[in-house]
C-alpha positions as CSV (number, residue, x, y, z in Angstrom):
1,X,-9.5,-21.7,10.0
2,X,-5.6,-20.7,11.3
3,X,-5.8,-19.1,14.2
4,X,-2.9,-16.3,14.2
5,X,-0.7,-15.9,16.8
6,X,0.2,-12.6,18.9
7,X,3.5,-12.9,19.3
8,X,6.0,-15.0,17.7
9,X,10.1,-14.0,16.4
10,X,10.3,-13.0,12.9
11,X,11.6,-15.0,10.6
12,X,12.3,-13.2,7.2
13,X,16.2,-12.9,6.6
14,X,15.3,-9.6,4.7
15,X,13.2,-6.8,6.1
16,X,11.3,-6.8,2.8
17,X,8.8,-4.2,2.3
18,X,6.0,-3.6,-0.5
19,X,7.3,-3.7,-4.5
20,X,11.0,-2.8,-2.4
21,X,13.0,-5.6,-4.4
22,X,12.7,-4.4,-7.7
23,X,15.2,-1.9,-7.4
24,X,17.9,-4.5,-5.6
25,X,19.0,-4.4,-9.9
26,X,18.6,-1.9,-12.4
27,X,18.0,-4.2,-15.0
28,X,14.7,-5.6,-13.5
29,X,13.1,-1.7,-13.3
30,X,14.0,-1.4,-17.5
31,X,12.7,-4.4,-18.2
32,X,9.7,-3.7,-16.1
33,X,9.4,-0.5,-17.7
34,X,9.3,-1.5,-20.8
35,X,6.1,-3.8,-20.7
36,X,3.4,-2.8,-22.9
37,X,-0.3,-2.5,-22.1
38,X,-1.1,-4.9,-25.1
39,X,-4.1,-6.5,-23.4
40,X,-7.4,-4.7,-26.0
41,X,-9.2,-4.3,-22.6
42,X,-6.4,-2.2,-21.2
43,X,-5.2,0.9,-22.0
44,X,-3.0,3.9,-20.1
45,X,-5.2,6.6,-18.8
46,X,-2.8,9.2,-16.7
47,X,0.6,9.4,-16.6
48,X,3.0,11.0,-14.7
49,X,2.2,10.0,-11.4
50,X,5.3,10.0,-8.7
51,X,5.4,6.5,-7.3
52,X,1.6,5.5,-7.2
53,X,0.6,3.2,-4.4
54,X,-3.0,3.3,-4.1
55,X,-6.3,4.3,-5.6
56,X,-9.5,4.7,-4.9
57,X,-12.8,6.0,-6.4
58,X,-13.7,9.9,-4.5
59,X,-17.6,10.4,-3.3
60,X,-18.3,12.0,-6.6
61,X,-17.0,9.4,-8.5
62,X,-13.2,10.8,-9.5
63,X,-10.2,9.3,-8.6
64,X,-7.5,9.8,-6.0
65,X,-4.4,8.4,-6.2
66,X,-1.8,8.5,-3.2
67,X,1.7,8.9,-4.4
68,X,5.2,8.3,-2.8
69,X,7.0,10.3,-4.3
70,X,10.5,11.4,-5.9
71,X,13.8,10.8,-4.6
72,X,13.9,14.0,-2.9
73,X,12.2,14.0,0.6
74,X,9.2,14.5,1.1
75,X,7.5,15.1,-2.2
76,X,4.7,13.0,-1.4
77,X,1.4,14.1,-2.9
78,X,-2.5,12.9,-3.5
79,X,-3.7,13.5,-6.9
80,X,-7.0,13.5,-8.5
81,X,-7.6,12.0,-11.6
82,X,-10.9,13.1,-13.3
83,X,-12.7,10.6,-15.7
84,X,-10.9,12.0,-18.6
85,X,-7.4,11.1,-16.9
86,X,-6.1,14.8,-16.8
87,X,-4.2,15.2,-12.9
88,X,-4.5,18.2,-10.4
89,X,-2.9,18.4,-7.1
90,X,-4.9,17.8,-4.2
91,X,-2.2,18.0,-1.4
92,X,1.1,17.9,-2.1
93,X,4.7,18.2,0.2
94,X,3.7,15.4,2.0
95,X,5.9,13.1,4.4
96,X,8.1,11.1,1.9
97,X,11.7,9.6,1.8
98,X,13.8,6.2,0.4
99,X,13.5,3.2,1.8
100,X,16.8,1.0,2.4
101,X,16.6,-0.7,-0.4
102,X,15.8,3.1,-2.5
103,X,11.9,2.9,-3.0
104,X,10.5,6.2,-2.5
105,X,8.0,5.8,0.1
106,X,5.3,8.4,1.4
107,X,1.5,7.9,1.5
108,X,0.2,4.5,1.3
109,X,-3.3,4.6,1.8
110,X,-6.6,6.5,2.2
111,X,-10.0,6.6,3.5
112,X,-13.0,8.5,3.5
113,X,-15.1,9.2,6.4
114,X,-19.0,8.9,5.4
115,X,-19.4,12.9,5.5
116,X,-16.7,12.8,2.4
117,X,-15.1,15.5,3.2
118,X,-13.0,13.9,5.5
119,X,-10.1,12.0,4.4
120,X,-7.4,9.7,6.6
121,X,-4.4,9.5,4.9
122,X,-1.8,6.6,5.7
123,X,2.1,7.4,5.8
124,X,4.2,4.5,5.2
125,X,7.9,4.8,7.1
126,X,9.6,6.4,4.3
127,X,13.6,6.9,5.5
128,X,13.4,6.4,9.2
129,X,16.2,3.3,8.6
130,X,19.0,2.8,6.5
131,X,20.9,-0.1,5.7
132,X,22.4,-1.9,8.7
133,X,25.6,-3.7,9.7
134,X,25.2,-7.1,7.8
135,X,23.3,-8.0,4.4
136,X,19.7,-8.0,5.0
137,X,19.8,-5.8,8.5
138,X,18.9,-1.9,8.8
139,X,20.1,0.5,10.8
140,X,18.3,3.6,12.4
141,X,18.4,6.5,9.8
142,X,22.1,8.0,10.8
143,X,20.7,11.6,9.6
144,X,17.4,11.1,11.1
145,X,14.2,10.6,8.7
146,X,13.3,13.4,6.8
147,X,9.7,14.0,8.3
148,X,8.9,13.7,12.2
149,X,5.4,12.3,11.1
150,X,6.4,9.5,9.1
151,X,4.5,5.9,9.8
152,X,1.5,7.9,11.0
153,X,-2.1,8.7,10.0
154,X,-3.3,12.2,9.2
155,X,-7.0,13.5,9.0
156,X,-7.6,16.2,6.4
157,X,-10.8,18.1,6.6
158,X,-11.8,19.9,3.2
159,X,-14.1,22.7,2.5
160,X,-15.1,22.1,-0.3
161,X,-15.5,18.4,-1.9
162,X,-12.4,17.0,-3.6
163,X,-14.5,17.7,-6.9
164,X,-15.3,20.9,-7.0
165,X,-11.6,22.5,-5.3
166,X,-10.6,25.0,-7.7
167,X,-6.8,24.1,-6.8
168,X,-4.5,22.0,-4.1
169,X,-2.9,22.7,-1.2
170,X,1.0,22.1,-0.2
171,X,2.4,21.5,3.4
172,X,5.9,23.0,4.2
173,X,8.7,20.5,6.8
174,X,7.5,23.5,9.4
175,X,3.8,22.5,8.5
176,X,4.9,18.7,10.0
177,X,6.9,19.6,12.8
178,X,3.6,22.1,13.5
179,X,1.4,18.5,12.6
180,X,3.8,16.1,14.9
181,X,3.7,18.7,18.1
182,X,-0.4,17.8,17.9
183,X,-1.3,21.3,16.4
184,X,-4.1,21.5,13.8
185,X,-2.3,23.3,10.4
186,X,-5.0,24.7,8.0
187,X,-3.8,25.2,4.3
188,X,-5.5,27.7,2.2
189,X,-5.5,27.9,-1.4
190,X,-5.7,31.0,-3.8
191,X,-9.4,30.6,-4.0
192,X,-9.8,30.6,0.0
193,X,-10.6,27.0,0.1
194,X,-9.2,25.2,3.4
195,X,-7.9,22.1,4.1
196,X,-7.4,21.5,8.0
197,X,-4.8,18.6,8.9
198,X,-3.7,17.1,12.3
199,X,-2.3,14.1,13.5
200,X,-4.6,11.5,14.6
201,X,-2.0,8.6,15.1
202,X,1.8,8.3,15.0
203,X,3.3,4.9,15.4
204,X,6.7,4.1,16.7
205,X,9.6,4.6,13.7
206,X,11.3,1.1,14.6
207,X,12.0,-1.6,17.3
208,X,14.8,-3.4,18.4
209,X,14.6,-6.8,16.3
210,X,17.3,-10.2,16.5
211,X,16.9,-10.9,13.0
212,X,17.3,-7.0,11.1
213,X,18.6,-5.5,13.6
214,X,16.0,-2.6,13.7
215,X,12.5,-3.5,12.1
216,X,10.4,-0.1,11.0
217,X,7.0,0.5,11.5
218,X,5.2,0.8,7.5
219,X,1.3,1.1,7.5
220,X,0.3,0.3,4.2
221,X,-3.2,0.0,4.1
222,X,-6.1,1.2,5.7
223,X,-9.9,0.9,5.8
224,X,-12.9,2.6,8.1
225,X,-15.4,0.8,10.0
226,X,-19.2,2.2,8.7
227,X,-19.4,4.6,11.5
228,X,-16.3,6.2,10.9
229,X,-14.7,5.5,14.4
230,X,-12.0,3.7,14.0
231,X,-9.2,2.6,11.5
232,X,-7.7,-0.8,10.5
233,X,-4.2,0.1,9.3
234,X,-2.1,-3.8,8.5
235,X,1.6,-2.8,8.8
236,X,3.9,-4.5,6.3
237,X,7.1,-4.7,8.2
238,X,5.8,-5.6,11.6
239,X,3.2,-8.0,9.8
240,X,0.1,-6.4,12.0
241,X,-3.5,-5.7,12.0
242,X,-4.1,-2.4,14.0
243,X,-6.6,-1.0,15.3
244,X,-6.7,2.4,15.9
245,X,-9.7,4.9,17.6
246,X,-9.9,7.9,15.4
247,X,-11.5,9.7,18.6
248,X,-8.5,8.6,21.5
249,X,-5.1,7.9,19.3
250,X,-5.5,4.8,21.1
251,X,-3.5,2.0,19.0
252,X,-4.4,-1.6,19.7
253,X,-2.5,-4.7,18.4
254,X,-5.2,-6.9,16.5
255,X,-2.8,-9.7,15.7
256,X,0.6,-10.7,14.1
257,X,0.1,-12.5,10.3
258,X,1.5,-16.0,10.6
259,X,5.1,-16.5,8.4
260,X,4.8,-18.4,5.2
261,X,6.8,-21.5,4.0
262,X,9.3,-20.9,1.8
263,X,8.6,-23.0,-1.3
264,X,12.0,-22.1,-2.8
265,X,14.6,-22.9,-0.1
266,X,17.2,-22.1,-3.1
267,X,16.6,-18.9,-4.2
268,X,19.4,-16.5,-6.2
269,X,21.3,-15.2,-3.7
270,X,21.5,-11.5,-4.0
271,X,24.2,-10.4,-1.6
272,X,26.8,-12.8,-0.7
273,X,26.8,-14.4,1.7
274,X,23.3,-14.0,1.9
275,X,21.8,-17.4,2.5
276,X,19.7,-18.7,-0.5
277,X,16.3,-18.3,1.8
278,X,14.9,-19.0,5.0
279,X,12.4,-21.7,5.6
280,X,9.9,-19.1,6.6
281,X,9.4,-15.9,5.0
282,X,7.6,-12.9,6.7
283,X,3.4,-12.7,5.4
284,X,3.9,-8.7,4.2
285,X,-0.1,-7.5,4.4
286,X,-0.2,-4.8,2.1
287,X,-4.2,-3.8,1.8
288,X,-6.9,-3.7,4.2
289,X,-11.0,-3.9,2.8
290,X,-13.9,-3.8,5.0
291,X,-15.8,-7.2,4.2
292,X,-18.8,-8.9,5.7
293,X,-18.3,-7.7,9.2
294,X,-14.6,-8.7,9.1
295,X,-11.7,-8.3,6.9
296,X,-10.2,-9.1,4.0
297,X,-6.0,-8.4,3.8
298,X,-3.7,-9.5,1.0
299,X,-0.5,-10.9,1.3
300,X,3.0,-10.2,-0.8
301,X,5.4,-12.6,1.3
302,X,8.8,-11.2,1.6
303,X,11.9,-13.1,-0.4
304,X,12.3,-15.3,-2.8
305,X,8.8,-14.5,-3.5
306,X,7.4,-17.6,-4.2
307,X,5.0,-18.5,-7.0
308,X,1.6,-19.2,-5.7
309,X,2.2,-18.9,-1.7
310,X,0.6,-15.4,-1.5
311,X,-3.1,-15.4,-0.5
312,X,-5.9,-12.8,0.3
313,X,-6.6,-13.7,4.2
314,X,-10.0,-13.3,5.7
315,X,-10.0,-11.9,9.0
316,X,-12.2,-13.1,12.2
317,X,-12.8,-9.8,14.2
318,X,-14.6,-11.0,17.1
319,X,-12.2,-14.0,17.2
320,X,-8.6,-12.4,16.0
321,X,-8.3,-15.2,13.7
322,X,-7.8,-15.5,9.8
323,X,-8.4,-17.9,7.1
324,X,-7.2,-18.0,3.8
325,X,-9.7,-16.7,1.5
326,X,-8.6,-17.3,-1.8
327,X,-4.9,-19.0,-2.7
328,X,-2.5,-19.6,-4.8
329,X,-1.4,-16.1,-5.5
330,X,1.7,-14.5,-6.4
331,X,3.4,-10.9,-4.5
332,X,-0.8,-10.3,-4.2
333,X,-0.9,-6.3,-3.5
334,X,-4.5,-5.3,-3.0
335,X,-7.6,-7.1,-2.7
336,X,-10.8,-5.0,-3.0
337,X,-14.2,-6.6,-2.8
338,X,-17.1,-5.0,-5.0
339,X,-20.8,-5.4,-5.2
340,X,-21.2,-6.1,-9.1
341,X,-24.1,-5.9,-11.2
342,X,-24.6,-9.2,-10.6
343,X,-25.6,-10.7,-7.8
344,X,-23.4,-11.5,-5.6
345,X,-20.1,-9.7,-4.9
346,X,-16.9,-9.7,-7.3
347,X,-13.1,-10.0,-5.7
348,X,-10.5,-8.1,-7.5
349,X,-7.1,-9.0,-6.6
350,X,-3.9,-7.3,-8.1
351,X,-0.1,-9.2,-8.3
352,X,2.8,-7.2,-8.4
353,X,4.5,-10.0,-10.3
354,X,4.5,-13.8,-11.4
355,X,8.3,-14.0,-10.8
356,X,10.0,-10.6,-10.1
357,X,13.1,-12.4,-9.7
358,X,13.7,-14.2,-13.0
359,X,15.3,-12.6,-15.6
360,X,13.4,-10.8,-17.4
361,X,11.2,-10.3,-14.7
362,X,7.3,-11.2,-14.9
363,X,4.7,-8.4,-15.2
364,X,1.7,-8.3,-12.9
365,X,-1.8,-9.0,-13.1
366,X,-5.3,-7.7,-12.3
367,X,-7.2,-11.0,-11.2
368,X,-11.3,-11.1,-11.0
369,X,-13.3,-13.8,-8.7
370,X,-16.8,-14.5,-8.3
371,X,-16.0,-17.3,-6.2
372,X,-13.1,-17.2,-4.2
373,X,-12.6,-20.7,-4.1
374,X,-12.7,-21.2,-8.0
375,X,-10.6,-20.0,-10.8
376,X,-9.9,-15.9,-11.3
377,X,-10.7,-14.4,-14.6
378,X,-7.4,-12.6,-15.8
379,X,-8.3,-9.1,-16.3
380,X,-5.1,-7.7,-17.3
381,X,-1.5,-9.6,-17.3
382,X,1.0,-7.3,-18.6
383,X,1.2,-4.6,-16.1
384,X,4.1,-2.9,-15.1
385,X,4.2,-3.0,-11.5
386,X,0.5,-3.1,-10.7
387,X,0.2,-1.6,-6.8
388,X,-3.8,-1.2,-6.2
389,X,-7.5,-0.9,-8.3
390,X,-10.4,1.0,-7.8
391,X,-13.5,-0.7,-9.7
392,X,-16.7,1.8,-11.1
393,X,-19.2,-1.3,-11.3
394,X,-21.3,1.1,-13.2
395,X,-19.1,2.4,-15.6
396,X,-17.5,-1.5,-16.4
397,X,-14.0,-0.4,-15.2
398,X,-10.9,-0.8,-13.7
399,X,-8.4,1.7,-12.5
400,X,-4.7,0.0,-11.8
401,X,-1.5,2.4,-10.6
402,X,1.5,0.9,-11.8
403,X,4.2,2.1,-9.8
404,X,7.5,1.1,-12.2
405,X,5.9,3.3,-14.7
406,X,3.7,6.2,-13.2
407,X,0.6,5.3,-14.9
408,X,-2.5,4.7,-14.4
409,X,-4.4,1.7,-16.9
410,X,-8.1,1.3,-17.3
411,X,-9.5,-1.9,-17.6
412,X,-12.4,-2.6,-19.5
413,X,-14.2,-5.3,-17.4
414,X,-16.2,-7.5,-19.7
C-alpha cells in the first residue's frame, strides 16, 4: 500500500486537464475522428451528443449522458438516451465554457440519490482561466468565466422520474446568478413538470500555484455514499479526493493523489521552449466509483502521457491511503465496477488513448477485468476518444461516450 500524502508542490509542467491535449493540433482531432467502430461487438448507437463526458444507466434503466458542450458558453446539457438511442433534452443551458487549451468543458459527472429523483450534477471549471504568461501557465480568465457557478455541484429535484418527463427543462445566465446567490430556481416545462435546482457546493475557481501560475479547481467525477449524505467528488487539476456533506456544504480535503514518474523524460516538445517533460507528472483522477466500503479512482497522468503508467487506485477511507488496484494502463478515464452474472464482480476500465501523441494518434479502449491483478479482456479498441461506460449486466452491454466524435457505441459484452 502507498500511503498519499496531504500536501506536497505540484509537479506537472502543464496544468493538464481530462482529454484537454488533443486539441494542442488539429491534425490529431481528424485523425481521431476518423476512426471507425470496426470492432463486430461495437456499434454507434446515438449521435450528436455535444462533448460527452459521462454516462450512466437512469433508475429505470435509460441512459443519461452529461455533456460539455459547444464552443459557445454555457451550452452544457444532460441528455437521455432511451434503449433505442433516440436523445431528448433533460436540462439544458447549463454552466459551460473552453478550457485553456479550447476543450469545451461543462458537466462532468452525475449521481443519483436512492429516491431517484434526485440528481447531483458535477460542473467541471469550464473558462474560469485562460492561458498565462509563459508556455504551460494560466492566467485568471481576463473577462471573467462565463457562469458564477462553475467547478460546483448542483442538486436537481424532478417531479416526475427522468423516464416518464414529457419534455426538458433550460436554465437562463439569470437562472445561475439566481443558483450561485443560494436561491432555489424551479424550471417548469410545457407540461407543468418541475425541476427544482440549488447549489449544494461551489468550490474555489483557482489558487495561486509556483508552477502554472494559477491552478483551477475541475471536479470531474463524483459518487454517493449508500445513504445519500455525502459526495466524493476527485478534482483533476488539484489532484484531490473530496469530501463533501450534501446536508452542510461543508468540503473536506480527503487527500492529494501522489505525482507519477515520467517514463518518457524526452517527450515531443510542443511549445518551445517547453522542456521535453518533467520527471514527475501530475496523477489527473478523472472518475470516482463507490467500491467495497472504499474507493476506486482512475488515473489519466498529465503530459507526455506515458504508455502503461496510468492505474485505477483503490482508496483506504478509514485510513486516507491508496493502492494501485490494477496497472499498467494508459490516459485510464473511468473505471466502474459491476456485479456480473457471474460470480464475483467485473472492472470495466476505459483509455482515452494508447499514445495520443504519436502521429496518427492511438484510439482508445474499453478494457474488462475479473481479476484486477490479471490480464483485461479488450472489449473495444478503436474508439474515438472514449470518456466513460455504463454497463446493463442484464442486457450484455456497454455504453461508451466518445467525446472526439459525439457518439455514443454499444458494446456487446460476450
Amino acid at each position: 500500500m502507498r500511503p498519499t500524502t496531504s500536501l506536497r508542490k505540484p509537479t506537472s509542467l502543464l496544468p493538464i486537464s481530462p482529454f484537454s491535449a488533443f486539441l494542442v493540433t488539429f491534425v490529431t482531432v481528424a485523425v481521431i475522428v476518423a476512426v471507425p467502430a470496426t470492432a463486430q461487438s461495437s456499434s454507434v448507437f446515438a449521435t450528436g451528443l455535444l462533448s460527452p463526458t459521462k454516462i450512466a444507466l437512469t433508475p429505470g434503466g435509460e441512459l443519461l449522458v452529461a455533456e460539455g458542450g459547444t464552443f459557445t458558453p454555457n451550452t452544457g446539457r444532460l441528455s437521455v438516451l432511451d434503449r433505442d438511442g433516440n436523445r431528448r433534452t433533460l436540462l439544458d443551458g447549463l454552466p459551460s465554457g473552453p478550457e485553456p487549451a479550447g476543450q469545451p468543458q461543462g458537466p462532468s459527472g452525475m449521481a443519483f440519490a436512492p429516491s431517484g429523483r434526485l440528481l447531483f450534477v458535477l460542473l467541471a471549471a469550464g473558462d474560469v482561466t485562460a492561458p498565462g504568461p509563459a508556455p504551460g501557465q494560466d492566467a485568471p480568465n481576463p473577462q471573467g468565466p462565463s457562469s458564477p457557478i462553475l467547478s460546483s455541484v448542483l442538486a436537481v429535484r424532478l417531479s416526475t422520474p427522468i423516464e416518464d418527463l414529457a419534455s426538458g427543462f433550460t436554465l437562463t445566465l439569470d437562472d445561475h446568478f439566481e443558483i450561485s446567490h443560494g436561491r432555489r430556481v424551479t424550471l417548469t416545462n410545457s407540461e407543468g413538470e418541475t425541476a427544482g435546482i440549488r447549489l449544494v457546493h461551489d468550490f474555489r475557481d483557482l489558487v495561486r500555484d509556483p508552477v502554472t501560475n494559477v491552478r483551477r479547481f475541475n471536479p470531474f467525477g463524483i459518487a454517493l455514499d449508500p445513504r445519500g449524505r455525502v459526495a466524493w467528488v476527485v478534482d483533476s487539476s488539484q489532484d484531490s479526493l473530496e469530501r463533501v456533506s450534501l446536508r452542510t456544504d461543508r468540503d473536506v480535503r480527503v487527500l492529494k493523489f501522489d505525482p507519477v514518474p515520467n517514463p518518457l523524460p524526452f517527450g515531443p516538445p510542443l511549445v518551445d521552449p517547453l522542456p521535453f517533460g518533467p520527471p514527475l507528472v501530475d496523477p489527473v483522477p478523472t472518475s470516482v466509483r463507490l467500491f467495497r466500503g472504499g474507493l476506486l479512482v482512475s488515473l489519466e497522468t498529465g503530459f507526455p502521457f506515458g504508455q502503461g503508467v496510468a492505474a485505477v487506485l483503490r482508496v483506504d477511507l478509514r485510513e486516507g491511503t491508496t493502492e494501485e488496484f490494477i496497472g499498467g494502463l494508459t490516459q485510464a478515464l473511468d473505471v466502474l465496477p459491476v456485479r456480473g452474472r457471474g460470480p464475483g464482480t467485473e472492472i470495466f476500465v476505459v483509455e482515452l488513448s494508447l499514445d495520443l501523441l504519436s502521429v496518427p494518434p492511438a484510439p482508445g479502449r474499453l478494457l474488462r477485468f475479473t481479476d484486477p491483478a490479471g490480464p483485461p479482456e479488450i472489449l473495444a479498441d478503436t474508439l474515438a476518444g472514449p470518456t466513460s461506460v455504463a454497463v446493463d449486466p442484464v442486457a450484455g452491454e456497454a455504453f461508451v461516450t466518445e467525446v472526439f466524435t459525439g457518439n455514443v457505441v454499444r458494446v456487446t459484452l460476450p
